[in-house]
C-alpha positions in Angstrom: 87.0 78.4 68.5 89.4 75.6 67.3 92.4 78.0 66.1 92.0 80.3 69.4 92.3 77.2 71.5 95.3 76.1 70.2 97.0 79.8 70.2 96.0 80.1 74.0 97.7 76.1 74.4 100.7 77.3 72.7 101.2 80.6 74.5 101.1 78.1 77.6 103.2 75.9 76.6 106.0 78.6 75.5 105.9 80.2 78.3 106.1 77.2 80.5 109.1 76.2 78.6 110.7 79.2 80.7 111.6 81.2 77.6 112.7 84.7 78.4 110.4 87.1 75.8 106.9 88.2 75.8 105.2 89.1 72.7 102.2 89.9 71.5 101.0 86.3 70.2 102.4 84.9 74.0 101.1 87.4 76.8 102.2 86.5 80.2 98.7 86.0 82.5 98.6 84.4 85.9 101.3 81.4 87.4 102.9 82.0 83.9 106.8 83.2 84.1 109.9 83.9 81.9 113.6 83.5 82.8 116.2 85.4 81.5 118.6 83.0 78.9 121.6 82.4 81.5 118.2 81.2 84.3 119.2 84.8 86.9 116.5 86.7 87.1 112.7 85.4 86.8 109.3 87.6 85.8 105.9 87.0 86.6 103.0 88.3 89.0 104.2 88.5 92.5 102.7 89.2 96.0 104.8 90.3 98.8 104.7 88.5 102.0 102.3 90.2 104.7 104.5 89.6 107.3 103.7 89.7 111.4 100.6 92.4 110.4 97.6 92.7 112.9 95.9 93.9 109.5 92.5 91.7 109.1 93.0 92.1 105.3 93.0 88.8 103.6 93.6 90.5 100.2 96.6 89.5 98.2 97.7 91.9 95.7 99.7 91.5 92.9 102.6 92.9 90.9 104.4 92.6 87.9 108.3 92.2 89.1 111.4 90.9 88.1 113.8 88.6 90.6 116.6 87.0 91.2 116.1 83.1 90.2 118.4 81.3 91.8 118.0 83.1 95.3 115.7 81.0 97.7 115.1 84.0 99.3 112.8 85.7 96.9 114.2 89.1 96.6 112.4 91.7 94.1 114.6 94.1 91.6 112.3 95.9 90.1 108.0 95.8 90.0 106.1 97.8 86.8 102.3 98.6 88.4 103.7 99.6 92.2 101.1 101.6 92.4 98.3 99.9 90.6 97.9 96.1 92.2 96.8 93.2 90.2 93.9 91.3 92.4 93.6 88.2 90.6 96.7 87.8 87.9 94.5 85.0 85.6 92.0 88.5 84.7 95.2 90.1 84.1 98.0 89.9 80.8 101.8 91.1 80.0 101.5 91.6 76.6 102.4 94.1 73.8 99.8 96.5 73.1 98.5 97.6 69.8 101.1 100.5 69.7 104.1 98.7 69.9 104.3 99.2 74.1 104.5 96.8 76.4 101.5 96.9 78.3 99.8 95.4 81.4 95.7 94.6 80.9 92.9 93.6 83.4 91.2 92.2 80.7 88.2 91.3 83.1 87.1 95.6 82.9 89.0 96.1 79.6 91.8 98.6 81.7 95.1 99.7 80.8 97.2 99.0 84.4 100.2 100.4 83.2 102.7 100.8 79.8 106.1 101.5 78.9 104.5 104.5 77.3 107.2 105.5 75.1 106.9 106.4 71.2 108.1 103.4 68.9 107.7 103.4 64.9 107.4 99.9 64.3 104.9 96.9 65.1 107.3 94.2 65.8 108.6 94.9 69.1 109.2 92.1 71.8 110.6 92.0 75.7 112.9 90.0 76.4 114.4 89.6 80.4 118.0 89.8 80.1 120.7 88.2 82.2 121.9 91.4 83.7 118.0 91.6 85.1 116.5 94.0 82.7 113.5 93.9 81.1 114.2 95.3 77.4 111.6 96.2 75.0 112.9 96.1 71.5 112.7 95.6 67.7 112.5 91.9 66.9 114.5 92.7 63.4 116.9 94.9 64.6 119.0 95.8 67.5 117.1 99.2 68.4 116.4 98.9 71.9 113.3 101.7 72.8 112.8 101.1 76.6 114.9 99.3 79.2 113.2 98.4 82.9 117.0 99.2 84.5 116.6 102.5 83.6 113.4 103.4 85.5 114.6 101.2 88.7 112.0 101.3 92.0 113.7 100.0 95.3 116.7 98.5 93.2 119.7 100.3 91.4 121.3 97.0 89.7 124.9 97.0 87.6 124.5 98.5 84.2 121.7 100.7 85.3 121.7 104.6 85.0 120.9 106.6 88.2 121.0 110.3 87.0 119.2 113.0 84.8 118.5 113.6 81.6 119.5 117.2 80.9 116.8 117.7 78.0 114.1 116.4 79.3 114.6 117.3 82.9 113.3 113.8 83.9 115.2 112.2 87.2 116.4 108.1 87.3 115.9 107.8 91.2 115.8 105.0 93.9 112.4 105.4 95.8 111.7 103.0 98.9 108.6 100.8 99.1 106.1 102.2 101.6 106.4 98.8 103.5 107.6 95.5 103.1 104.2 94.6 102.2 103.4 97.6 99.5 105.7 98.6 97.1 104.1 101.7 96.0 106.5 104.6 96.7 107.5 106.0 100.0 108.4 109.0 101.7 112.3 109.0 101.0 114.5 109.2 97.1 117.8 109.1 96.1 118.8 111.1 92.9 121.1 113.2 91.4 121.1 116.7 92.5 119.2 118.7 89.8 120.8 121.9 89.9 123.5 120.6 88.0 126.2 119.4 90.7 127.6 116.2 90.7 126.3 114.9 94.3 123.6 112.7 95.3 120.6 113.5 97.5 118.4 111.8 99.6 115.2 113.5 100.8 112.4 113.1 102.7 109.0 114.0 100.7 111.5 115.8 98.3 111.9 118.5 100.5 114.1 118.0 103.6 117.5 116.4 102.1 119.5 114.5 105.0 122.1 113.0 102.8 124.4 113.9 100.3 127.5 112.1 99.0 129.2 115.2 98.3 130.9 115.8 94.6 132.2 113.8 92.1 136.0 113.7 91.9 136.6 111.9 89.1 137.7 108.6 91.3 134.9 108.8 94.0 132.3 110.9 96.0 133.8 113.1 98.5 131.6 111.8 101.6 131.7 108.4 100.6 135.8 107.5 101.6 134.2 103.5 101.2 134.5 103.6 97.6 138.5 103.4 97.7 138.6 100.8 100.5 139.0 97.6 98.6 136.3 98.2 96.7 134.3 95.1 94.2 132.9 97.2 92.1 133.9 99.3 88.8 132.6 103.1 88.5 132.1 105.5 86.0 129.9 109.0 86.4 129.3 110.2 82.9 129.0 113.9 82.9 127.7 115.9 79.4 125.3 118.2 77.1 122.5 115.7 77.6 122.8 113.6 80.3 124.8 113.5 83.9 124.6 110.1 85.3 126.2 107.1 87.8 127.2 103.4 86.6 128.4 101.0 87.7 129.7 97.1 86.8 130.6 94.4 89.4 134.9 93.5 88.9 133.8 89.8 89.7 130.4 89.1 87.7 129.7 86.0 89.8 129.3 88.3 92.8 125.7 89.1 92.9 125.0 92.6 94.6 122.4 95.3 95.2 121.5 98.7 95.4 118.8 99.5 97.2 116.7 102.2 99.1 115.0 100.6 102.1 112.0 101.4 103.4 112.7 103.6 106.2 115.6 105.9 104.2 118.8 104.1 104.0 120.7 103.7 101.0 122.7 100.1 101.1 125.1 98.2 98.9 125.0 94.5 99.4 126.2 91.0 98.5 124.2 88.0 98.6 126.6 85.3 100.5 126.1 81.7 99.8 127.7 80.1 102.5 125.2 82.0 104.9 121.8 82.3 102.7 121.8 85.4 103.5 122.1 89.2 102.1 125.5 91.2 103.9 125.8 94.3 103.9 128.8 96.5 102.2 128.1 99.8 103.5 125.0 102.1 104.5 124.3 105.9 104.7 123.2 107.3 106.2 125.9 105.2 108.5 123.5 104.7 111.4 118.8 104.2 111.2 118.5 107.4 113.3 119.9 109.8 111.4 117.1 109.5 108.5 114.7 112.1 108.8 111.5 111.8 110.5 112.5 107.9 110.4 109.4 107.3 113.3 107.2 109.9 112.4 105.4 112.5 115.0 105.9 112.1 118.7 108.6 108.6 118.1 112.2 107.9 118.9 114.5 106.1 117.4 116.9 104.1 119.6 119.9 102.4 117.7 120.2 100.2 120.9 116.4 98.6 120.7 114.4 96.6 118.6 112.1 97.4 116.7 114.4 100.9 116.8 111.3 103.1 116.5 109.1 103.4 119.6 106.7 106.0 120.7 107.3 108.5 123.3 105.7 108.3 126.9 101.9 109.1 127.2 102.0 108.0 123.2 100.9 104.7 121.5 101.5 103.6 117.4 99.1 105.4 115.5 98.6 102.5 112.5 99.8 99.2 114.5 99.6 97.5 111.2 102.2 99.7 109.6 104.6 99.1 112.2 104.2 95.5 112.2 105.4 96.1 108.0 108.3 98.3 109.6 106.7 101.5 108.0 106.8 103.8 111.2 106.6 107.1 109.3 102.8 107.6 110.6 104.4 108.1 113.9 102.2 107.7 117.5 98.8 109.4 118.9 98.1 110.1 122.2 96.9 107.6 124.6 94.7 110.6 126.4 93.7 113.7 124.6 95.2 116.9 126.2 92.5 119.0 128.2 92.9 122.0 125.7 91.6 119.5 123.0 88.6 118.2 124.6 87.6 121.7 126.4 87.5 119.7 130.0 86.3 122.3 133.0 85.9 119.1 135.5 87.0 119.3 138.8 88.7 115.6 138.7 90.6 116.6 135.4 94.2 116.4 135.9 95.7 119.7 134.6 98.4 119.3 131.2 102.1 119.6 131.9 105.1 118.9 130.4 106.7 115.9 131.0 110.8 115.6 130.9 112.8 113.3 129.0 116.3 113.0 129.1 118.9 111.4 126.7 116.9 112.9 123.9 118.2 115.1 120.7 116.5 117.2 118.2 119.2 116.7 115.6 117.0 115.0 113.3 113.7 115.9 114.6 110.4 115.3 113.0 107.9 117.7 114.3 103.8 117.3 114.7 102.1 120.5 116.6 98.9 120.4 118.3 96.9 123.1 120.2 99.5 123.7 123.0 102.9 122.3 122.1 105.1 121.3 119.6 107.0 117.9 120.2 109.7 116.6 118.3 111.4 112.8 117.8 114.5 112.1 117.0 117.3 110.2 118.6 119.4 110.5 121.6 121.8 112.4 123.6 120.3 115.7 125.8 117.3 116.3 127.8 114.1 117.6 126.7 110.1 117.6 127.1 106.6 117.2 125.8 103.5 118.6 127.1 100.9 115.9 128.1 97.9 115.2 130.4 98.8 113.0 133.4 
């Protein structure tokens, strides 16, 4: 027991040292962290903050993620098992698997949780967290790098990363929102690179209704994106050939710190964490304004740029998941406070008969539409009149 001891006290001690690789004598398990070399970005087992939820869940879960360490308001990059939440991080392990991978365990039922899963023809590998907030898994005694975290972003599309498609393969780098701010497991909207072969971006709903597009590449910019010549801080290059099409790019100033990100209800935003004010500002945003996302707040909701929250539900309607909404996910949409008379096959006298009930300032420009056994009622945001059926 003696020499197993002492291996589990040194991997403690390592990686309390704040050293910046993981291999497979020092696995990363519970409060443990590294730090990349230059002390930006941080790793370890993370749990979002629940926010103002009415959920009665007391559950925390946990995720592997990277962040930026000198940023007191934690602020995630990237997380490997979004889908696949650690309960208790001291049962679980960061380490490099038997195959050369780098690999995520709940050792307590002996379960793989998730892996770079890529093929690698040596058994020396290591990770190391770099500066530029990449998690690299490489050869210890060379330079072949065989899997980089900034390449498979989540949320996040950091400088130096790829956002684009790999031609042979047919595989897609996109940005793909958190479902809420307390669940990082994908939601309903992406960004990626058209994959018909033009040089725009998309960004869908449920990869099927695209309300975005950044128009082409023209060699200095995107043609629907005129904020890329206005003063911009950051250096672009769209690489464009037989294997691969895809977008970089590389901050002019390196001690600006800035972000890509997909937000969780469909905006794209660039922006640049400002010292003076704690705070993230940001650059730019498209779509420009909340309401034009698709189905932003769901069946029978309206978006409102002009009210907080700016998702609300329609008269005779109530949130359907209150807890969602309290995480700003409003893609469930609303229910009906009463059922319609067609749906609950009322022949009473007292009934009050279904009609439709008029709205005005209301347009279906970017309506998201539910149908039930008499209607079909859209939400969107506003600017003409229309209606919805309901019992009064």
């Amino acid at each position: 027991m003696a020499p197993f001891f002492l291996l589990l006290l040194l991997s403690q001690i390592l990686l309390c040292a704040a050293v910046d690789t993981i291999n497979s004598s020092t696995p990363l398990s519970g409060p443990q962290k590294i730090v990349s070399k230059g002390n930006k970005f941080t790793l370890g087992f993370y749990t979002p903050t629940q926010g103002n939820t009415t959920s009665s869940s007391s559950t925390s879960n946990y995720y592997i993620a990277i962040w930026y360490s000198n940023i007191p308001q934690q602020t995630t990059v990237w997380t490997a098992n979004s889908d696949v939440p650690v309960t208790d991080p001291t049962t679980a392990a960061l380490t490099i698997g038997n195959d050369g991978n780098l690999v995520l365990l709940d050792r307590s039922n002996n379960r793989l949780l998730w892996s770079t899963n890529v093929s690698i023809g040596s058994n020396s590998t290591i990770a190391v967290l770099q500066d530029n907030g990449s998690l690299d898994l490489t050869d210890a005694n060379s330079s072949i790098v065989y899997w980089r975290s900034i390449d498979h972003p989540t949320n996040t599309w950091l400088p130096g990363g790829k956002l684009g498609l790999n031609k042979t393969t047919g595989v897609s780098q996109r940005l793909v929102p958190w479902r809420n701010m307390a669940n990082p497991s994908p939601g309903l909207f992406s960004l990626e690179l058209d994959p018909n072969g033009t040089t725009q971006y998309f960004i869908q709903w449920k990869d099927s209704k695209t309300y975005w597009t950044s128009g082409p590449w023209n060699g200095n910019i995107f043609s629907l994106v005129p904020e890329m010549t206005a003063g911009y801080n950051y250096n672009f290059q769209f690489i464009n050939n037989d294997t691969e099409s895809y977008f970089i790019y590389s901050m002019k100033d390196n001690n600006v710190i800035s972000r890509f990100i997909i937000d969780v209800n469909g905006q794209i935003k660039q922006e640049t964490w400002v010292s003076a004010s704690q705070s993230w500002i940001m650059f730019w945003a498209q779509p420009r304004t909340q309401c034009e996302v698709y189905a932003v707040c769901g069946a029978y909701g309206s978006c409102n740029l002009n009210a907080l929250p700016f998702c609300n539900c329609i008269k005779g309607f109530t949130q359907k998941v209150q807890s969602d909404w309290d995480l700003q996910d409003f893609s469930g949409g609303c229910k009906r406070r009463v059922p319609l008379q067609c749906q609950t096959n009322s022949s009473s006298a007292q009934a009050k008969p279904d009609k439709f009930y008029t709205m005005t300032d209301i347009s279906s420009s970017q309506a998201s539409q539910t149908q039930d056994s008499t209607t079909t009622s859209q939400t969107h945001s506003a600017t003409s009149g229309g209606s919805h059926f309901q019992s009064i």
